[in-house]
C-alpha positions in Angstrom: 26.5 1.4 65.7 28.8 3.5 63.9 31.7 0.4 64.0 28.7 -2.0 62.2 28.2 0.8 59.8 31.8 1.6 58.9 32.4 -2.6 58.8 29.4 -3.0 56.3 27.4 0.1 56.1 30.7 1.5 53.7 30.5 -1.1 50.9 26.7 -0.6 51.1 27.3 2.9 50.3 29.9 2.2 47.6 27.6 -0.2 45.6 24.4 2.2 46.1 26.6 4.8 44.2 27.8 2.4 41.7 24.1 1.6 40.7 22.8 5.3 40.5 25.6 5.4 38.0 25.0 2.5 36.3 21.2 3.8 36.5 21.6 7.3 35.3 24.1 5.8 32.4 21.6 3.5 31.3 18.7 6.5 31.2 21.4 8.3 28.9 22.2 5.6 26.6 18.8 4.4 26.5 18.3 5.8 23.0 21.6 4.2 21.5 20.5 1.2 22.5 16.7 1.3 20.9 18.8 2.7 17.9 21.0 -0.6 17.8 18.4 -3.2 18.7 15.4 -2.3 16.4 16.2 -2.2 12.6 15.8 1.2 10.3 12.7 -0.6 8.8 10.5 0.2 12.0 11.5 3.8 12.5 7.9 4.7 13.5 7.9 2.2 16.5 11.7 3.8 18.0 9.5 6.0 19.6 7.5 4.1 21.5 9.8 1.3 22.1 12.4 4.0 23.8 9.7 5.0 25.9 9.2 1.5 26.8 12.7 0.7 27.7 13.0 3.8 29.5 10.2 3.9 31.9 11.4 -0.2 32.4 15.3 0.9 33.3 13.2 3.7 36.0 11.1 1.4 37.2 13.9 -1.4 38.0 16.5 1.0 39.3 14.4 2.8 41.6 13.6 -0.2 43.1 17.3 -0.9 43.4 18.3 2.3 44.7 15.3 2.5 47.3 16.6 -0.9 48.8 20.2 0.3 48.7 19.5 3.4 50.3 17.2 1.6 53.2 19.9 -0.9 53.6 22.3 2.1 54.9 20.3 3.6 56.7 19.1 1.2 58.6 22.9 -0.4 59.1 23.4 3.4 60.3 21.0 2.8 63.0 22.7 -0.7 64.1 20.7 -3.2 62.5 22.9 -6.3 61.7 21.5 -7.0 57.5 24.7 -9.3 56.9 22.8 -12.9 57.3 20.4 -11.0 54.2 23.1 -10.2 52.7 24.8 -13.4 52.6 20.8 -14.9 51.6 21.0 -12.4 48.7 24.4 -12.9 47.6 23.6 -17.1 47.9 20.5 -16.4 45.5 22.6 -14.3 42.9 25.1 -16.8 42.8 22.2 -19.9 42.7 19.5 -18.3 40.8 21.0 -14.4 39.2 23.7 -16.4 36.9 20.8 -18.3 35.5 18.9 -15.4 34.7 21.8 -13.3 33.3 22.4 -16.4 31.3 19.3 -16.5 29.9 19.2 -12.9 29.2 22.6 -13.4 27.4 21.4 -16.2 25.3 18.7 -14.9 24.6 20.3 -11.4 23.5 22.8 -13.9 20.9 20.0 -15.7 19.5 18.4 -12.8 18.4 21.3 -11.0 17.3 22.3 -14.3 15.1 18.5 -14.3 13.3 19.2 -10.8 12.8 21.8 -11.7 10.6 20.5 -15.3 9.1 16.8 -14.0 8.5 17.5 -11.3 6.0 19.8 -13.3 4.0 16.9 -15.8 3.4 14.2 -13.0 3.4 16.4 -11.5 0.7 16.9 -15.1 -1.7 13.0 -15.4 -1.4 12.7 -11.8 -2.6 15.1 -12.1 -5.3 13.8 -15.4 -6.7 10.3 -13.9 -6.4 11.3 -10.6 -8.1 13.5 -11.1 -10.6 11.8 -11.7 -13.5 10.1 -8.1 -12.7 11.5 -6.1 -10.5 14.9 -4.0 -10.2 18.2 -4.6 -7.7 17.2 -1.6 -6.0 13.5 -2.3 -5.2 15.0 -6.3 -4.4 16.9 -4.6 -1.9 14.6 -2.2 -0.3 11.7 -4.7 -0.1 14.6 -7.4 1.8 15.4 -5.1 4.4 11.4 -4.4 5.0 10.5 -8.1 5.3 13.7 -8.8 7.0 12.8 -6.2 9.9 9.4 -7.2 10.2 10.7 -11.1 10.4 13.3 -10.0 13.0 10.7 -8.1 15.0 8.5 -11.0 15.3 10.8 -13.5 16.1 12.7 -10.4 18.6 9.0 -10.6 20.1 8.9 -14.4 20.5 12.1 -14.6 22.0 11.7 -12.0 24.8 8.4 -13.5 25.2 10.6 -17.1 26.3 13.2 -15.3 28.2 10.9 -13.6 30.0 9.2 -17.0 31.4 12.2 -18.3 32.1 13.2 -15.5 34.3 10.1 -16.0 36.1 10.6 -19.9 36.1 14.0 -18.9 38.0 12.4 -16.4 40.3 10.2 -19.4 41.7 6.4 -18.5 40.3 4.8 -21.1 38.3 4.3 -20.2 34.9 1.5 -23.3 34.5 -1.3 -21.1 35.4 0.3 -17.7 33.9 0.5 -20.0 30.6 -3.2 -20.9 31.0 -4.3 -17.7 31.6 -2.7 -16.0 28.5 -3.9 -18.7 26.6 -7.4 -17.5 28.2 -6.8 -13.9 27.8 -5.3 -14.3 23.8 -8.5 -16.0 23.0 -10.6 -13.0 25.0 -7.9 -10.6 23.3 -8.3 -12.1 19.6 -12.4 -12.0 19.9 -11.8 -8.3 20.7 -9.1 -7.5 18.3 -10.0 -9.8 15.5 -10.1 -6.9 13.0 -6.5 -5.3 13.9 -5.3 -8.8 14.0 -7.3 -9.7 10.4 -5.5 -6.2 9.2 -2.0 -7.5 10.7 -1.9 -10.8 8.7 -3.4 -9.5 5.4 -0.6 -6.8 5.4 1.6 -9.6 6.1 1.0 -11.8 3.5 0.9 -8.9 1.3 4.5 -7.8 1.8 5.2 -11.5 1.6 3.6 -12.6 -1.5 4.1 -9.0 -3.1 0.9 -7.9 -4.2 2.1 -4.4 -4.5 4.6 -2.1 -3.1 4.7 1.6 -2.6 5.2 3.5 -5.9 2.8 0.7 -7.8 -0.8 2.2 -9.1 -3.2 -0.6 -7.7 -7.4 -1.0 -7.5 -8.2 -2.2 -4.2 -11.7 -2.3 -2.2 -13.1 -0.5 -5.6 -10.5 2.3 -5.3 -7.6 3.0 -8.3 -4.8 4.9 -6.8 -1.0 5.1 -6.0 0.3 3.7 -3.0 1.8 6.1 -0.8 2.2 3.7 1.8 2.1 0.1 2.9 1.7 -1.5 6.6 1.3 -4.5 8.0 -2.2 -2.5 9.3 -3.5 -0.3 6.4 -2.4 0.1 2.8 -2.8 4.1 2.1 -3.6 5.2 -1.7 -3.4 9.0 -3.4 -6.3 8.5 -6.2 -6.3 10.8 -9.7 -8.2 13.7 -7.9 -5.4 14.2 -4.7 -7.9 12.4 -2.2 -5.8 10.1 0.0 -7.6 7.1 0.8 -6.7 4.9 3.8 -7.5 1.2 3.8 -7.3 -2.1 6.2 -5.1 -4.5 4.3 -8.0 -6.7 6.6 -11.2 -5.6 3.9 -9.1 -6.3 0.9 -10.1 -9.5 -0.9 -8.9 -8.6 -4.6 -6.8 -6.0 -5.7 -5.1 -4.9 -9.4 -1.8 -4.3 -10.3 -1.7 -2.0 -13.0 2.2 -1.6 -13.0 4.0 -4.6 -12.1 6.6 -5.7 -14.7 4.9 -4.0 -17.6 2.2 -1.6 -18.4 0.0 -2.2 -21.5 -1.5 1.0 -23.5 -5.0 0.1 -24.8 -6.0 2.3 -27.9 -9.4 2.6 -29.9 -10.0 5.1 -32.8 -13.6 5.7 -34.8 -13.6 6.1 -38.2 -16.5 7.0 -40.5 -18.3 3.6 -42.1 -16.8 5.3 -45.9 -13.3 5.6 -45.3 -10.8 2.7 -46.3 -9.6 0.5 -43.5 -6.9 -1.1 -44.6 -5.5 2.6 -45.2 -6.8 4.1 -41.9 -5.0 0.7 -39.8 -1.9 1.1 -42.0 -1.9 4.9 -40.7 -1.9 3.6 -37.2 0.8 1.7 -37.5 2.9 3.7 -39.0 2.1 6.6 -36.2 2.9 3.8 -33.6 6.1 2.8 -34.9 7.1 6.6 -35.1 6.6 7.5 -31.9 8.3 4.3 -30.9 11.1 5.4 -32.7 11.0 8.8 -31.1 14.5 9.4 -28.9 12.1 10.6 -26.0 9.7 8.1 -26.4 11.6 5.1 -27.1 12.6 3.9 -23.8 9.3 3.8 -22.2 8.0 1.7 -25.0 8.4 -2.2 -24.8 6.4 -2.6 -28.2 7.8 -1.1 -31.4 4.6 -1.8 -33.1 1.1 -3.1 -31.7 0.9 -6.5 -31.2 -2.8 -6.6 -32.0 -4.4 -4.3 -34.8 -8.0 -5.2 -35.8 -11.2 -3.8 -36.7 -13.3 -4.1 -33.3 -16.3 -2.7 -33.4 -19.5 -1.9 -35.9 -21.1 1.2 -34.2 -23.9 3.5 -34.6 -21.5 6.2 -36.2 -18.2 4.5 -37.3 -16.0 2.0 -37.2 -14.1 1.2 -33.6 -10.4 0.3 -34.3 -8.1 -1.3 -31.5 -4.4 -1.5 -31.4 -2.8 -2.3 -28.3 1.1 -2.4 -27.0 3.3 -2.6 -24.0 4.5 0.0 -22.4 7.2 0.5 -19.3 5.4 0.5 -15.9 3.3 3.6 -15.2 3.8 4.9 -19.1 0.8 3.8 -20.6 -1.1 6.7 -20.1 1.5 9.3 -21.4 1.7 7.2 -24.1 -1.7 6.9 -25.0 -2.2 10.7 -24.6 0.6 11.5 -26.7 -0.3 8.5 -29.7 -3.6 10.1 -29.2 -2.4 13.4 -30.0 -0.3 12.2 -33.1 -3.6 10.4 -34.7 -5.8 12.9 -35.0 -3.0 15.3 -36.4 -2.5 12.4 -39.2 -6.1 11.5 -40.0 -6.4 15.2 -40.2 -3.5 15.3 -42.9 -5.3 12.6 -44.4 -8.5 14.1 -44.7 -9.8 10.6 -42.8 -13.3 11.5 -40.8 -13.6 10.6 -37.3 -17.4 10.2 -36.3 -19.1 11.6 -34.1 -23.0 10.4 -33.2 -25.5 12.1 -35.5 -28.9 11.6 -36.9 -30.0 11.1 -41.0 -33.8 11.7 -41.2 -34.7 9.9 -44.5 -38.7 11.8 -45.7 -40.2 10.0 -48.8 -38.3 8.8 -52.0 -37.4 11.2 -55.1 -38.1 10.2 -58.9 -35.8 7.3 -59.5 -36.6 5.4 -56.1 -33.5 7.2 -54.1 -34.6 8.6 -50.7 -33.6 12.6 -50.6 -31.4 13.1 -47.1 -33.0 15.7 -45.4 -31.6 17.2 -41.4 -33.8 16.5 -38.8 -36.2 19.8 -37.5 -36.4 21.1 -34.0 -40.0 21.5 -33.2 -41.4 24.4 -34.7 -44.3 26.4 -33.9 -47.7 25.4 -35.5 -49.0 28.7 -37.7 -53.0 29.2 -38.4 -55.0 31.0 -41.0 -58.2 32.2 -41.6 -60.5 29.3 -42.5 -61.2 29.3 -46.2 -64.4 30.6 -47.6 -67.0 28.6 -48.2 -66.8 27.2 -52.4 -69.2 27.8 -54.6 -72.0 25.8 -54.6 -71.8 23.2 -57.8 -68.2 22.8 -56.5 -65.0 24.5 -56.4 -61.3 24.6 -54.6 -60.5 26.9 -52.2 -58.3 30.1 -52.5 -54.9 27.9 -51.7 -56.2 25.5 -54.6 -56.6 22.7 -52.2 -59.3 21.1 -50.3 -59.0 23.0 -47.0 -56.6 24.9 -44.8 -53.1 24.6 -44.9 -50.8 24.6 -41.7 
């Protein structure tokens, strides 16, 4: 017994050490090696993905040590394992090279999209966002879509490897195909929401709707976008309430700041003042505030492109003038042209309505109406009824015909 054990029971020994190394070293570096296979761009599923790679390496090489350490002890006890040996060294050699092959393969392939999909992710981008959009957001929005190609494809190829291991292992992947076909269809009925969320984030990202930063109006709600998934797009509105949304239940949305912002700006003006004057004055504010050295880089017009009368109201006269502005600086703008006009038509003496009521009562000598101000209700006063008049005719003491009010 002991000469079987020191013949084969040794090496046994040796390689069952070797592995709990190799085991306990792979535990250690699992982290480094989430860190170098998933991209920067997924950060929030490292987590979860090292927990998945370690409870796989666990699960693997306890298996492995439990068989080496039963394999010495029982050539301790005199049992001849060398024809399973030999059996186990005949299937590494026929079916383990294949598998680390494929494993290898598979591992290069991946590695080698890592590098060729951003490169096209980022020409897409480019030509996409160039007429628009800066060399740093270009860049940050290549390596988003790049990591969220390279995941998917990452998926798809462990997804292959891992029926080809099987394939080489001897189980028939026919009816393990079948039934994930069967069990994707019962999985898509039940997730058809998260997966509806999953491709309208996608092709969001892809066709760049919007990006964080942007102000946007989607599912009836204006805000900024905080953040963007492939699940949910998540938007801070005027008022601090953070919204959260399913990129799944958004049909239309608005991007108020892509490329350019435009400043939309109506002024009333009393029906007697002079518009030729009171549109010149606009103008002129415009142009000075586009002129101004703090101003004048988040201004794309100098002047309005479009000045006009607008409207006829019930008080005044609604006058429109509209620019460009950089993304996002429309409403400083606006606030601070605001600001400016009314200090001008001030200067100018030039009224700005406000609604208000003339009550027109009767006409004087000469046919012109008098203005009079319109009268809250007042109380109703009462007198004495008038003495009776003297019969053969008469007035009363008011010299009218009865009582007055």
């Amino acid at each position: 017994m002991w000469e079987q054990f020191m013949d084969k029971g040794v090496w046994i020994v040796v390689a069952v050490v070797v592995g709990a190394v190799l085991f306990f070293l792979l535990m250690r570096w699992s982290s480094w090696i989430v860190r170098k296979l998933v991209p920067e761009q997924l950060e929030e599923q490292r987590e979860r993905v090292e927990r998945a790679v370690r409870l796989v390496i666990a699960i693997i090489g306890g298996i492995i040590l439990a068989l080496g350490i039963a394999a010495v002890a029982v050539t301790f006890y005199g049992v001849d394992i060398g024809p399973t040996m030999e059996a186990i060294g005949e299937w590494f050699l026929e079916n383990g090279i294949r598998i680390f092959a494929i494993i290898l393969v598979g591992w290069f392939v991946y590695k080698i999209l890592g590098i060729i999909m951003p490169i096209f992710v980022r020409r897409y981008v480019t030509e996409k966002g160039k007429k628009h959009r800066t060399k740093g957001y270009i860049k940050q929005r290549s390596n988003s879509l790049g990591g969220v190609v390279t995941q998917a494809l990452g998926i798809f190829i462990v997804i292959v490897v891992l029926f080809m291991i099987l394939s080489e292992l001897g189980v028939d992947i026919t009816p393990l195909l079948a039934g994930a076909g069967i069990a994707g269809i019962a999985i898509g009925f039940a997730a058809q929401n998260s997966i509806r969320d999953l491709i309208g984030g996608f092709v969001i990202m892809m066709e760049d709707h919007y990006n964080v930063g942007d102000v946007v109006k989607v599912a009836d709600i204006t805000g900024n976008v905080e953040e963007l998934g492939l699940r949910r797009t998540v938007l801070r509105d005027l008022k601090g309430i953070l919204h959260v949304i399913p990129n799944g239940e958004i049909r239309v949305s608005s991007n108020y700041t892509r490329s350019m912002s435009r400043a939309f700006f109506e002024v009333g003006v009393a029906y007697k003042e002079d518009l030729d004057r009171v549109m010149d004055l606009v103008r002129k504010t415009w142009e000075e505030l586009a002129k101004d050295p703090e101003w004048e880089a988040k201004i794309i017009s100098k002047t309005p492109w479009l000045l006009r009368v607008e409207e006829f109201g019930d008080s005044g006269i609604t006058i429109r003038a509209v620019g460009d502005t950089r993304p996002m600086q429309q409403w400083a703008f606006l606030g601070e042209l605001r600001r400016r006009i009314k200090r001008v038509f001030d200067d100018e003496g030039i009224e700005i309505p406000w609604p208000h009521i003339k009550l027109y009562m009767g006409e004087e000598e000469g046919g012109a109406p008098p203005a009079k101000p319109a009268k809250g209700p007042t109380r109703r006063k009462t007198r004495p009824a008038p003495k009776a008049a003297p019969r053969g005719g008469g007035e009363g003491e008011e010299g009218g015909e009865g009582g007055d009010y």
